[in-house]
MIDOSE-1310 file (N, C-alpha, C; in nm, 2 decimals, decimal comma, always signed):
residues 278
xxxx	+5,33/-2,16/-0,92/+5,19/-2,20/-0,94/+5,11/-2,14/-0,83; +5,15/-2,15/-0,69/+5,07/-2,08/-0,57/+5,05/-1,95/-0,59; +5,13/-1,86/-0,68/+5,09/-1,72/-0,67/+5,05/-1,66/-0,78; +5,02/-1,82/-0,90/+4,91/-1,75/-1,00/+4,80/-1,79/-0,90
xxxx	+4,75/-1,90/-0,83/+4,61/-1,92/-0,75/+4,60/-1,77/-0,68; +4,71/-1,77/-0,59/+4,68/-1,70/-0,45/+4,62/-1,59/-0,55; +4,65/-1,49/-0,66/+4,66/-1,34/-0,73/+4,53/-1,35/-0,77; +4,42/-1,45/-0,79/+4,32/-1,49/-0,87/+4,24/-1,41/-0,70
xxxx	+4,26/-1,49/-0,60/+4,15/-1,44/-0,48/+4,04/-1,55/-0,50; +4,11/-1,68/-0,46/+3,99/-1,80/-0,47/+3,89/-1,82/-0,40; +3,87/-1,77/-0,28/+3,78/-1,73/-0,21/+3,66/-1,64/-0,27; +3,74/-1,53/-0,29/+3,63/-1,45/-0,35/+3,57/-1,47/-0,51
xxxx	+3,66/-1,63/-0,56/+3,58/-1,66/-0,70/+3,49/-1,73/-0,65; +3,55/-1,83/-0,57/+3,44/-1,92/-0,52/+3,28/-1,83/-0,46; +3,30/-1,75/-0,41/+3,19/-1,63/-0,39/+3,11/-1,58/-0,52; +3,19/-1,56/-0,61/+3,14/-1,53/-0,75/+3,03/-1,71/-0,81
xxxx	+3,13/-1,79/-0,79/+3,03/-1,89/-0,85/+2,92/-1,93/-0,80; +2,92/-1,92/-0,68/+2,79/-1,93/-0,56/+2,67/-1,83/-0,65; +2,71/-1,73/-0,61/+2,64/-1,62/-0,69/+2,57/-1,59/-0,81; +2,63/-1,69/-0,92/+2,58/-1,69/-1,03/+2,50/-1,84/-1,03
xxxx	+2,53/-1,95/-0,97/+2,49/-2,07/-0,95/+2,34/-2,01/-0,89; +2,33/-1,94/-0,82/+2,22/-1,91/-0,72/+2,15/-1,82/-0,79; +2,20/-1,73/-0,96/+2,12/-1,64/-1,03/+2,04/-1,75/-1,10; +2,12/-1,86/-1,11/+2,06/-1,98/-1,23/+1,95/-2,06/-1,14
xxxx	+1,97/-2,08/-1,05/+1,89/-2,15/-1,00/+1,80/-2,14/-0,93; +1,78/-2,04/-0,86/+1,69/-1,98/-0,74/+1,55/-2,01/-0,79; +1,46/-2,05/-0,71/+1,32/-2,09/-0,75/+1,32/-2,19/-0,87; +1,39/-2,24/-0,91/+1,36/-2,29/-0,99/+1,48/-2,44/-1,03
xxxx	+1,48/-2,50/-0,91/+1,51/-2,63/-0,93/+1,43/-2,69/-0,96; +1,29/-2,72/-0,99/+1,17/-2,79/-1,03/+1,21/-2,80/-1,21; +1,27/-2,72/-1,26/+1,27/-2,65/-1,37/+1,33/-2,78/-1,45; +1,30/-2,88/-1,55/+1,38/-2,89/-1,61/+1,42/-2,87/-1,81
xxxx	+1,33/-2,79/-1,82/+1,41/-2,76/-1,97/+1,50/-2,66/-1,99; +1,62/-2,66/-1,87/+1,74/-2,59/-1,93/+1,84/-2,65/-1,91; +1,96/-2,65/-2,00/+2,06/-2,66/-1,97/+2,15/-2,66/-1,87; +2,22/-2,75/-1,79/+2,28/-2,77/-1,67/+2,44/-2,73/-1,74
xxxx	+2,45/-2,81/-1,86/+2,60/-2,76/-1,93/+2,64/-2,58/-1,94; +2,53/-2,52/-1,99/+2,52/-2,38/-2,01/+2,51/-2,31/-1,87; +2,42/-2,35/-1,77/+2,50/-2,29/-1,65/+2,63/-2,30/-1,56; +2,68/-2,45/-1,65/+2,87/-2,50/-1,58/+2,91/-2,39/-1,60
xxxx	+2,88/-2,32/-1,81/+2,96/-2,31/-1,89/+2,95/-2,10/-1,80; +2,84/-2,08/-1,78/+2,83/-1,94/-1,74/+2,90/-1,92/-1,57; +2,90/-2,03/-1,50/+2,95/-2,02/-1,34/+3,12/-2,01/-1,38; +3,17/-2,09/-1,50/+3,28/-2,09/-1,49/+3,38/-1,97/-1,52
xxxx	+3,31/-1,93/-1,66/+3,30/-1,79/-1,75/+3,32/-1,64/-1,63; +3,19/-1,71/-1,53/+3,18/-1,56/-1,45/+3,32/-1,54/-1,33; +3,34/-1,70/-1,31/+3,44/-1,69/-1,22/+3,63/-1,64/-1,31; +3,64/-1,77/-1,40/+3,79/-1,66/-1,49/+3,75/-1,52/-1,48
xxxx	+3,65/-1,41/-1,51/+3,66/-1,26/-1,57/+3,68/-1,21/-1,39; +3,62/-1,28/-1,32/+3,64/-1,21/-1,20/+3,75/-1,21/-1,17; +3,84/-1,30/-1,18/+3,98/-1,39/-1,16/+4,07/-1,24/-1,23; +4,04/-1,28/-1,37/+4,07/-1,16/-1,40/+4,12/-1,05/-1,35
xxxx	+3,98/-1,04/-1,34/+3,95/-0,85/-1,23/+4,07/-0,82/-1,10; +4,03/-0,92/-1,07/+4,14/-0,92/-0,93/+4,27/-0,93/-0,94; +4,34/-0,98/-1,04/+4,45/-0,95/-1,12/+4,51/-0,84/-1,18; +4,47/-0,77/-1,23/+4,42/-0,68/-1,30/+4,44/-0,58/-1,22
xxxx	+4,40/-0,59/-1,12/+4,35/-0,46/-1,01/+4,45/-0,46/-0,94; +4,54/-0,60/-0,88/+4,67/-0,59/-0,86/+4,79/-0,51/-0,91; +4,79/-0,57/-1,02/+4,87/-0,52/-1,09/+4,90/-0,36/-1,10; +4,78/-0,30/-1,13/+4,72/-0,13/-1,14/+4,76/-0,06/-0,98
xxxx	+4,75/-0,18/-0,89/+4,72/-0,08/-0,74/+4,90/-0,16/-0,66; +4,96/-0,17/-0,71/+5,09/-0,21/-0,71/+5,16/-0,07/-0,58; +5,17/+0,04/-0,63/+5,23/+0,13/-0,52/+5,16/+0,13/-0,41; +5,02/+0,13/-0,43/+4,93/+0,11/-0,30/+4,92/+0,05/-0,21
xxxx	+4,96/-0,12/-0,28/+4,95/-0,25/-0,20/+5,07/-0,23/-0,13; +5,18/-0,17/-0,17/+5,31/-0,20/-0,11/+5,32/-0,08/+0,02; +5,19/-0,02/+0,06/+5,19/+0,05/+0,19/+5,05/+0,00/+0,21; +4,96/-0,04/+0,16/+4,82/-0,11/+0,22/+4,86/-0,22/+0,26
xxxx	+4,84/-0,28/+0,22/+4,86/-0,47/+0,17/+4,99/-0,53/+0,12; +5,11/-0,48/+0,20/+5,22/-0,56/+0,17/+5,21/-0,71/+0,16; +5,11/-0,75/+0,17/+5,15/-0,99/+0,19/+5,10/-1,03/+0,08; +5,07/-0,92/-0,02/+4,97/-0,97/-0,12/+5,10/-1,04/-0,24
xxxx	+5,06/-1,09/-0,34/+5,16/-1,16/-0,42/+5,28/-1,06/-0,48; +5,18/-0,90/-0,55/+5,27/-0,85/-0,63/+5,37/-0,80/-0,53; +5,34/-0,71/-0,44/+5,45/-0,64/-0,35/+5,56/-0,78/-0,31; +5,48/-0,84/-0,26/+5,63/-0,95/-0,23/+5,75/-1,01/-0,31
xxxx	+5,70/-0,97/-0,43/+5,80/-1,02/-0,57/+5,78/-1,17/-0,58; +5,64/-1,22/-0,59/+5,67/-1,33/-0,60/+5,62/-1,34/-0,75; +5,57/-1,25/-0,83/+5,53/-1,24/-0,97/+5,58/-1,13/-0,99; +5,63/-1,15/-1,11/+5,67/-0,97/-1,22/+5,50/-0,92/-1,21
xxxx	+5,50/-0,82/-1,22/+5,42/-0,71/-1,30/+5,40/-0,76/-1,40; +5,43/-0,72/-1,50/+5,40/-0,73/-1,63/+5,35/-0,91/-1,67; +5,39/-1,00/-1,61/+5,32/-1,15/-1,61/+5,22/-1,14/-1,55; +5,22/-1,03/-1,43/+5,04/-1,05/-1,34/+4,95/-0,97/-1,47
xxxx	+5,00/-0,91/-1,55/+4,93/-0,80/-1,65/+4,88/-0,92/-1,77; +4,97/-0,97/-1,83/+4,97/-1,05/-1,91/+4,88/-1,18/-1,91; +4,88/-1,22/-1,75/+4,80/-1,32/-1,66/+4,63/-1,29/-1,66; +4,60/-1,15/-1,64/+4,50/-1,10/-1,62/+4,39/-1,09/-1,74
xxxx	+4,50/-1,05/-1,86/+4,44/-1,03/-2,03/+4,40/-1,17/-2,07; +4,47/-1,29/-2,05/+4,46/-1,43/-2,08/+4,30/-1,47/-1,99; +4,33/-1,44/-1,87/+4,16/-1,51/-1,84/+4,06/-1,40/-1,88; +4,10/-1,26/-1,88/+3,98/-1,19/-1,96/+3,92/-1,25/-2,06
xxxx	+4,05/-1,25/-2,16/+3,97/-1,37/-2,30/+3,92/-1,47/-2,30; +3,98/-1,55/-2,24/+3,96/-1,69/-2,20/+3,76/-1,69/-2,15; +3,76/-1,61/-2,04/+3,63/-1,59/-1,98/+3,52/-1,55/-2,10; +3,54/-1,45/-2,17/+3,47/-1,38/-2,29/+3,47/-1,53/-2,36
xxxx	+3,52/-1,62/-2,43/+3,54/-1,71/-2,49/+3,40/-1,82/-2,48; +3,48/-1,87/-2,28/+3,38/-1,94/-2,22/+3,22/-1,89/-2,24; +3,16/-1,78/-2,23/+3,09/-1,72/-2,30/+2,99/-1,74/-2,40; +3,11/-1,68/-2,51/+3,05/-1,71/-2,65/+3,03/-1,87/-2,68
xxxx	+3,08/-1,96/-2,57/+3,02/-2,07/-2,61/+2,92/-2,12/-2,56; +2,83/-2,07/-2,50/+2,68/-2,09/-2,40/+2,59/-2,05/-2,55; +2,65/-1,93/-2,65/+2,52/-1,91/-2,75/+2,44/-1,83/-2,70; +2,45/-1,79/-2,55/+2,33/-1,67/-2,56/+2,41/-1,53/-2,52
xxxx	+2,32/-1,45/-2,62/+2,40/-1,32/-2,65/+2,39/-1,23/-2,50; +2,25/-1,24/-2,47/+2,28/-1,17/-2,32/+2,36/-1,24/-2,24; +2,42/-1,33/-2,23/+2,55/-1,37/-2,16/+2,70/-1,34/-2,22; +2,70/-1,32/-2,32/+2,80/-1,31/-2,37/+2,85/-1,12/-2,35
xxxx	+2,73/-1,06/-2,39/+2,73/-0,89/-2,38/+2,72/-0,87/-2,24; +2,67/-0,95/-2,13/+2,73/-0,90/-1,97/+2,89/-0,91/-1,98; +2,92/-1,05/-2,05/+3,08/-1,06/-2,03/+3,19/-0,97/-2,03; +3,16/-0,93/-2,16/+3,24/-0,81/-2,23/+3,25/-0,69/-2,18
xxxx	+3,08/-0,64/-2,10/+3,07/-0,53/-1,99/+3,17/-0,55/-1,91; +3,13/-0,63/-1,85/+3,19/-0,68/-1,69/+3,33/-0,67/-1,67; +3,41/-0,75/-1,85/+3,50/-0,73/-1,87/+3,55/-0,63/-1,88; +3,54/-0,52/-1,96/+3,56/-0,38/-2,00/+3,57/-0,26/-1,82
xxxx	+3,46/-0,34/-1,75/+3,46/-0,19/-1,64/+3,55/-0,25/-1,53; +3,55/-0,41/-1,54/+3,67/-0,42/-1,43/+3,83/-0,40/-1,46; +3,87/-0,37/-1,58/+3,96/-0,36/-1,68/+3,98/-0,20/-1,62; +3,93/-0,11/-1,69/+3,88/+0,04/-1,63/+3,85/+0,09/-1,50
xxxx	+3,80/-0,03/-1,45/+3,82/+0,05/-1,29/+3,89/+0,02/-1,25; +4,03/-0,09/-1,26/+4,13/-0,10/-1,21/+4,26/+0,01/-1,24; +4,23/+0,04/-1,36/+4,31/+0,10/-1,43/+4,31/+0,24/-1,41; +4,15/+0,31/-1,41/+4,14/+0,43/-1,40/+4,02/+0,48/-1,29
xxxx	+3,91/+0,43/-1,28/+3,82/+0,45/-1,20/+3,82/+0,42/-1,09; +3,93/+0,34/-1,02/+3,94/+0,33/-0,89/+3,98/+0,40/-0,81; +4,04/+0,55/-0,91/+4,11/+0,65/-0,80/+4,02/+0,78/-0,88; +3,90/+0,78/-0,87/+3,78/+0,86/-0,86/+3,70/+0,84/-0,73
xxxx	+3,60/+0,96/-0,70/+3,54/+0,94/-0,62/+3,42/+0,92/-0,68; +3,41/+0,81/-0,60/+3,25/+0,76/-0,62/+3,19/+0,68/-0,74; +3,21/+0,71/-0,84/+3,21/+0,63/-0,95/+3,28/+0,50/-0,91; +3,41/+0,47/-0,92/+3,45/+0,37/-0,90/+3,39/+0,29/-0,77
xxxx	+3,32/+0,32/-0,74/+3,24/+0,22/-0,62/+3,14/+0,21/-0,70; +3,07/+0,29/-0,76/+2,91/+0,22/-0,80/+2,96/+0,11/-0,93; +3,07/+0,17/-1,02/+3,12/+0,04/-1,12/+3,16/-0,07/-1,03; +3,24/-0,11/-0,94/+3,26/-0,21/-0,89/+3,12/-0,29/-0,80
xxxx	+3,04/-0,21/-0,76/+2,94/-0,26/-0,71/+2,82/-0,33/-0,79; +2,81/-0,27/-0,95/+2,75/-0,32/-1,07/+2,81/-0,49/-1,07; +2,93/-0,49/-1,08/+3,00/-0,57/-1,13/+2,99/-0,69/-1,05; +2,99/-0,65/-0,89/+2,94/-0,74/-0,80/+2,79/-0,83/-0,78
xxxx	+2,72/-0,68/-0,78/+2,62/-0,75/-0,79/+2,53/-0,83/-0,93; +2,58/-0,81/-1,04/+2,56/-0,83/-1,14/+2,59/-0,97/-1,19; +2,65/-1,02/-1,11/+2,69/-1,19/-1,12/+2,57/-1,27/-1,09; +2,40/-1,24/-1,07/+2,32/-1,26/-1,03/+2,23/-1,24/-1,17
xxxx	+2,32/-1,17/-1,23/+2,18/-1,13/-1,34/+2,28/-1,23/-1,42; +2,41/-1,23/-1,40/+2,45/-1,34/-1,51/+2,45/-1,47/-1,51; +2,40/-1,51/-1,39/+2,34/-1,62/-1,38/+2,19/-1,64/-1,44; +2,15/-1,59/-1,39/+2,00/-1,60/-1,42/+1,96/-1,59/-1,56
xxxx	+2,07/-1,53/-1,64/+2,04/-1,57/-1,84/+2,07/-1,64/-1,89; +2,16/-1,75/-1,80/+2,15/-1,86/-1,86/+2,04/-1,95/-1,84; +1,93/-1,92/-1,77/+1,77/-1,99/-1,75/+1,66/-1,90/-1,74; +1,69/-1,80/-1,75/+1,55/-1,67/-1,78/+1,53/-1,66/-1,61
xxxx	+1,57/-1,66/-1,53/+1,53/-1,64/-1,41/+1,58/-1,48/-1,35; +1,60/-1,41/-1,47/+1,61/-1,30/-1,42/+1,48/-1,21/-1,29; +1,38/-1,22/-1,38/+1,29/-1,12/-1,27/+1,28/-1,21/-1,13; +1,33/-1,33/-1,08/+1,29/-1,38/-0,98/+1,47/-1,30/-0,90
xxxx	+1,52/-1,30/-0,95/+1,66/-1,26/-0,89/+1,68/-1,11/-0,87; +1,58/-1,07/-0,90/+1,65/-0,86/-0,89/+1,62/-0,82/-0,71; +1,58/-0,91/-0,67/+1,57/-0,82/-0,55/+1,72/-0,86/-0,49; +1,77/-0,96/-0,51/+1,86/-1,01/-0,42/+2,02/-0,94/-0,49
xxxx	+1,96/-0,89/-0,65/+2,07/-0,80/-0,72/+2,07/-0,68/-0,65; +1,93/-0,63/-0,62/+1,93/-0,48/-0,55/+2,00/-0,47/-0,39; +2,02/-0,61/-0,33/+2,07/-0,56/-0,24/+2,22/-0,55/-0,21; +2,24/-0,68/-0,31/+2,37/-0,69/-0,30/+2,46/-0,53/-0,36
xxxx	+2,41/-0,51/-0,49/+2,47/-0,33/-0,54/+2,49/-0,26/-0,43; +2,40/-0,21/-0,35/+2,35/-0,10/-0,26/+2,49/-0,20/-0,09; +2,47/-0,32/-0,05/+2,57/-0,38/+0,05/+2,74/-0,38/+0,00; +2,70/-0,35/-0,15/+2,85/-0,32/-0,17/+2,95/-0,19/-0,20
xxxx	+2,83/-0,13/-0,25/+2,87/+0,00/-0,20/+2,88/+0,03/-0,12; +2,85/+0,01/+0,01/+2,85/+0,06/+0,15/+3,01/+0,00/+0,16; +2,98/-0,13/+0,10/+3,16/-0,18/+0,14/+3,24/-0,11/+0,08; +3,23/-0,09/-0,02/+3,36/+0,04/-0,14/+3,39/+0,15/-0,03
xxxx	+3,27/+0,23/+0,00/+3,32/+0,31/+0,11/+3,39/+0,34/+0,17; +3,34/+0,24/+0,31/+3,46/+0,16/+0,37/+3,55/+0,14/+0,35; +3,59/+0,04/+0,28/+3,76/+0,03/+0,20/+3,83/+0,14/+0,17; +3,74/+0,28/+0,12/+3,80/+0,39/+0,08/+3,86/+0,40/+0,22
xxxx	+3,81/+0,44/+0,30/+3,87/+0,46/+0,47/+3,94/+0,39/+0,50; +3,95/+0,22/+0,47/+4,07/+0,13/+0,48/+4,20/+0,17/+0,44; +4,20/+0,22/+0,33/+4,31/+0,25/+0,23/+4,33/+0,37/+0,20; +4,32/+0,50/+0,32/+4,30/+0,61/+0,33/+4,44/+0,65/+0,30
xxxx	+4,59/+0,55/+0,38/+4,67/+0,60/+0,40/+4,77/+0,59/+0,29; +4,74/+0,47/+0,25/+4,76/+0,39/+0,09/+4,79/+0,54/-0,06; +4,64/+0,52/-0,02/+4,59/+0,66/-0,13/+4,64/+0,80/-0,14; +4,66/+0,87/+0,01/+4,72/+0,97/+0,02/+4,86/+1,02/-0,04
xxxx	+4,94/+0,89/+0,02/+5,10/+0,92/+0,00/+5,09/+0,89/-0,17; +5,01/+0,84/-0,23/+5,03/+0,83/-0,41/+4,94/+0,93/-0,46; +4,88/+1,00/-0,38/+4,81/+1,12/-0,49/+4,66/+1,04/-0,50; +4,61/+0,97/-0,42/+4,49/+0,93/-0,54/+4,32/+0,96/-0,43
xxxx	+4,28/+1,02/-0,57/+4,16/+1,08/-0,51/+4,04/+0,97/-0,50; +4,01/+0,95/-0,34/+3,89/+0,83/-0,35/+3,80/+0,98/-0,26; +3,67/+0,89/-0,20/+3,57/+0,94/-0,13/+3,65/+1,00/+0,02; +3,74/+0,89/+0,07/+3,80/+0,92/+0,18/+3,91/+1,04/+0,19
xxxx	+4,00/+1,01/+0,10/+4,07/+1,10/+0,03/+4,05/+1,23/+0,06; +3,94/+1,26/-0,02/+3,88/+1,40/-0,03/+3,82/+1,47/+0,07; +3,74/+1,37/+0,14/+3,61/+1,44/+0,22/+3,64/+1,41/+0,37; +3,77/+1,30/+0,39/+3,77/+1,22/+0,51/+3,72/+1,10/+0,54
xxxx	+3,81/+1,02/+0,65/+3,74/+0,87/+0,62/+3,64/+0,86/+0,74; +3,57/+0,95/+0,84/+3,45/+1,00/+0,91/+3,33/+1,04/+0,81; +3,38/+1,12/+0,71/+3,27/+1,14/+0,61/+3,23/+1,01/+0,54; +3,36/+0,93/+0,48/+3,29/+0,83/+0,40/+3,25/+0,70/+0,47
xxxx	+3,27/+0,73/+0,59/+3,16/+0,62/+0,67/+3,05/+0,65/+0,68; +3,01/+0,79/+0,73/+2,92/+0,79/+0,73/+2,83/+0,80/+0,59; +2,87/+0,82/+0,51/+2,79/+0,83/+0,38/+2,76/+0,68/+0,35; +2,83/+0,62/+0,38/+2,84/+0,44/+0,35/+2,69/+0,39/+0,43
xxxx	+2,63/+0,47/+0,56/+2,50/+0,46/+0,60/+2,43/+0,48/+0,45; +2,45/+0,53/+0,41/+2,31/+0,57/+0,32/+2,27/+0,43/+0,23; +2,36/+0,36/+0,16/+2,33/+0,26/+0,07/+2,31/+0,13/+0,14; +2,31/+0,12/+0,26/+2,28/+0,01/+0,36/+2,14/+0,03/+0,42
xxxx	+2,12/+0,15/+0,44/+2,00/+0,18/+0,46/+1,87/+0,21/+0,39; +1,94/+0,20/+0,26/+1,84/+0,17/+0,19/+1,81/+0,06/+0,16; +1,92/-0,07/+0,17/+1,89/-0,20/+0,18/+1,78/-0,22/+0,28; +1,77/-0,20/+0,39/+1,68/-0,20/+0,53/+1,57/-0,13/+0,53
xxxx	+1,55/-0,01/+0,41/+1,42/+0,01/+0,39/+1,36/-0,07/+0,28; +1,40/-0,12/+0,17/+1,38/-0,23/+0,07/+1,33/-0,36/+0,12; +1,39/-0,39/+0,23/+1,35/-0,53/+0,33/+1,19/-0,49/+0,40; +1,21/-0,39/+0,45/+1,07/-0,33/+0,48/+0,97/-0,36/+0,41
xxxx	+0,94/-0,26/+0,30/+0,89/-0,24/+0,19/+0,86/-0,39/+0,15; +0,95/-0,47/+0,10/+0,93/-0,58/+0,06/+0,82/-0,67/+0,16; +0,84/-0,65/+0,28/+0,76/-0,70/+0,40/+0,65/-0,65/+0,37; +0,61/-0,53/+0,35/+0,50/-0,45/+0,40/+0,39/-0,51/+0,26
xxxx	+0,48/-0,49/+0,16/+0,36/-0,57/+0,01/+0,39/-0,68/-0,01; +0,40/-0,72/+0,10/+0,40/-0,90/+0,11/+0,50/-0,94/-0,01; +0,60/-0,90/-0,11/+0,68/-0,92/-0,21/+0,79/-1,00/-0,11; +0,81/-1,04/+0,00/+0,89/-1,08/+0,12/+0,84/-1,14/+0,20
xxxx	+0,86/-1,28/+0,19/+0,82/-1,37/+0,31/+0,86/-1,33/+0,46; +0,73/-1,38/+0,53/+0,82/-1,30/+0,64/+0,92/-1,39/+0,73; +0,91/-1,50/+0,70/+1,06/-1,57/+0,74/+1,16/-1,55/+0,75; +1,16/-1,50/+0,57/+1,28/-1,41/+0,55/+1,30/-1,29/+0,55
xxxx	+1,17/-1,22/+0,57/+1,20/-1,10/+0,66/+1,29/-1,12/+0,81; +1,25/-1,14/+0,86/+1,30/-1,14/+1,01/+1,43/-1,25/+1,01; +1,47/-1,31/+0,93/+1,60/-1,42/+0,96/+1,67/-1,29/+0,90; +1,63/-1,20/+0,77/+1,76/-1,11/+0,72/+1,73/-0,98/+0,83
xxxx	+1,64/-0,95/+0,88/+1,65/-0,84/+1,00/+1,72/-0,86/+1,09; +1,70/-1,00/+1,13/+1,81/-1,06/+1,26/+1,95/-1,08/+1,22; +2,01/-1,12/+1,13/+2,13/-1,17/+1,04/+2,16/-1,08/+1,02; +2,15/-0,94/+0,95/+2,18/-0,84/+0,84/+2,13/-0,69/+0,89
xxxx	+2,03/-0,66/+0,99/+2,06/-0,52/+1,02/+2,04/-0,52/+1,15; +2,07/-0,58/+1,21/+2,11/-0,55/+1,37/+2,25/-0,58/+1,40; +2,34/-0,68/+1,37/+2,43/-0,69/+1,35/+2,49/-0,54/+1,25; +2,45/-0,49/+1,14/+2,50/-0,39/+1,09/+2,49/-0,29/+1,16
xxxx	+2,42/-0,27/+1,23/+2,41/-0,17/+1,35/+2,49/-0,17/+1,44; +2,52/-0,28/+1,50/+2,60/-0,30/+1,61/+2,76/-0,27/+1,56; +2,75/-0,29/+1,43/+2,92/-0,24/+1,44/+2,95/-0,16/+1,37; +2,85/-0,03/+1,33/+2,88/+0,12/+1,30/+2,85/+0,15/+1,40
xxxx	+2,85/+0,09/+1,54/+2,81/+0,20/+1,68/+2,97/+0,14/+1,72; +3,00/-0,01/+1,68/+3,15/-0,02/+1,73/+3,26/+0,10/+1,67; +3,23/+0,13/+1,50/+3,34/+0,11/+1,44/+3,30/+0,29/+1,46; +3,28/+0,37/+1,49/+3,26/+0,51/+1,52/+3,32/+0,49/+1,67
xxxx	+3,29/+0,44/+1,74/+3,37/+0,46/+1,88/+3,54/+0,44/+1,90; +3,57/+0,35/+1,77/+3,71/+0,30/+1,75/+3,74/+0,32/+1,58; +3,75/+0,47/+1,58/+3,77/+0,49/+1,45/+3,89/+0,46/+1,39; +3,99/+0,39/+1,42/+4,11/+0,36/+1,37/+4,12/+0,26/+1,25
xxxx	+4,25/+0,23/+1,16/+4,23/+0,15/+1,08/+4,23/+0,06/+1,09; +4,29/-0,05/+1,16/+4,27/-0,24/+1,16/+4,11/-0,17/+1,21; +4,08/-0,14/+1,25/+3,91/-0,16/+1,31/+3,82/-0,17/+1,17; +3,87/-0,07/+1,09/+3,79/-0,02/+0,97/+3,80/-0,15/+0,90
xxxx	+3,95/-0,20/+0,92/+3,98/-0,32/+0,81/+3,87/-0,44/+0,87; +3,88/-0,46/+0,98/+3,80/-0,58/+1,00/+3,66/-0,56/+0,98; +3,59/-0,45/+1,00/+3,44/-0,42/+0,91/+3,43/-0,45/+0,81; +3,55/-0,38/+0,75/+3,55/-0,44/+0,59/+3,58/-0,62/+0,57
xxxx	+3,63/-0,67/+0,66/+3,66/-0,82/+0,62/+3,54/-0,89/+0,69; +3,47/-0,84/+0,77/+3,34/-0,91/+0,84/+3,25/-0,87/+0,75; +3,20/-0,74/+0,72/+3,06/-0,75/+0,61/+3,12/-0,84/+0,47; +3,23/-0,86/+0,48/+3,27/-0,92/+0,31/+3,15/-1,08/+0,37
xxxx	+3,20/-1,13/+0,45/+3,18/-1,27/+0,58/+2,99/-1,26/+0,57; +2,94/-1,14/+0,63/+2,80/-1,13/+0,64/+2,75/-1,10/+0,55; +2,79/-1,07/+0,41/+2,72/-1,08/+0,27/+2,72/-1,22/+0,23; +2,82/-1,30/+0,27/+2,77/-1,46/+0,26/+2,70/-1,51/+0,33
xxxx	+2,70/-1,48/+0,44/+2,57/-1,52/+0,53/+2,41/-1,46/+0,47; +2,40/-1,37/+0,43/+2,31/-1,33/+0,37/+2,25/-1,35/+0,25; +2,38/-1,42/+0,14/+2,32/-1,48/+0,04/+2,25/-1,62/+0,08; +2,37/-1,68/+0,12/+2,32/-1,84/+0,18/+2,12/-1,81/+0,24
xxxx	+2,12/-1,72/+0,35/+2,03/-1,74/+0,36/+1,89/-1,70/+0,27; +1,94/-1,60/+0,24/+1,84/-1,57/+0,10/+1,78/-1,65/-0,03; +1,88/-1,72/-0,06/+1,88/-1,84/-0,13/+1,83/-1,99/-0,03; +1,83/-1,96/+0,11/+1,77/-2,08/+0,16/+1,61/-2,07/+0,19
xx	+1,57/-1,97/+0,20/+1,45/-1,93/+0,23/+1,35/-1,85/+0,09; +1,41/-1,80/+0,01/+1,36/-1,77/-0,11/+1,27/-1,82/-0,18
């Protein structure tokens, strides 16, 4: 039973339900003619397909893990294959299900997407360049729009969608450089792969930095409090700064890994506070 939880990645569901709880509700706890049941029924929904995904992606990245990530469930033998495969298809459905029983169609057709590209990028798009980051970065940040349909609160949530896409791509990146060595010895072509994991850091500046000009912008036509201007300037791009000046001076991999496990850390810090000050 521990290593159907552990395979799910509870942490990062619990990140997923935050997420959609926060698409449903942002600005609009005053609100009450919606349904509190239909947003249980969509937080729960979004968290199985992610559950899913992570499963799924196990399963598919199996030779990898076992020179990346040896402590993860599958390399250890503590699940067959084919049960983590089997495991994965069940909350797919199950999640699509959860769904179709909210009754709204725009929640139900995110699901199916969501479902379908995390299915496919585990499967096949994760060993492309570049694509497989912007699908997985949709998928991420899109837990905000699937919140938000189950109370119409979409147009109040796209900014906090736009950043999170653009913070997670920067992290796909990354990871590509994490799992440089992973990737190599099996043949598989990511960003790092190809170009080097110096090139895909630095290219990973670009989708971050456009987060930090969007924050601007947002300041500049007042579309941005400036509270929360300056608490995500202070929180979110000076800190980001400080440790692409770290992680360039100490280009090795645990270094790269821990960038990648600290911005996972400072994208929660950045929702929280976005959602506290919004």
């Amino acid at each position: 039973m521990k290593s159907y939880i552990s395979i799910t990645r509870p942490f990062n569901c619990l990140f997923v339900a935050l997420s959609v709880f926060i698409g449903a509700v942002l600005k609009q706890i005053q609100v009450i003619d919606y349904s509190w049941f239909i947003i249980l029924q969509t937080v729960l929904s979004a968290m199985i397909i992610a559950a899913a995904g992570y499963v799924v992606n196990d399963y598919y990245d199996l030779p990898l893990d076992r020179i990346n990530k040896p402590n993860r469930v599958l390399p250890q033998g503590k699940m067959k294959p084919e049960r983590a495969l089997h495991f994965s298809l069940f909350l797919f459905i199950l999640g699509i299900i959860i769904s179709v029983t909210t009754g709204v169609l725009s929640i139900i057709i995110v699901a199916l997407i969501n479902s379908l590209i995390l299915f496919y990028y585990a499967k096949i798009f994760k060993r492309t360049v570049l694509i497989g980051n912007l699908f997985i970065s949709w998928a991420t940040a899109s837990v905000f729009i699937y919140g938000s349909l189950a109370t119409g609160n979409l147009p109040i949530i796209l900014p906090i969608f736009v950043y999170t896409f653009f913070y997670t791509l920067t992290r796909e990146m990354i990871k590509d450089a994490e799992d440089i060595s992973g990737d190599i010895r099996n043949g598989i072509t990511t960003l790092a792969t190809k170009f080097g994991e110096r090139f895909a850091i630095i290219l990973s500046i670009i989708p971050v930095s456009i987060v930090i000009v969007l924050l601007f912008l947002g300041y500049r036509y007042e579309t941005l409090d400036g509270k929360l201007f300056y608490s995500i300037s202070f929180l979110f791009a000076i800190p980001l700064i400080i440790m692409y000046i770290f992680l360039f001076n100490r280009l090795e991999t645990k270094f790269i890994r821990v960038f990648s496990q600290v911005s996972k850390l400072h994208m929660l810090l950045l929702l929280i506070v976005y959602a506290s000050l919004a």
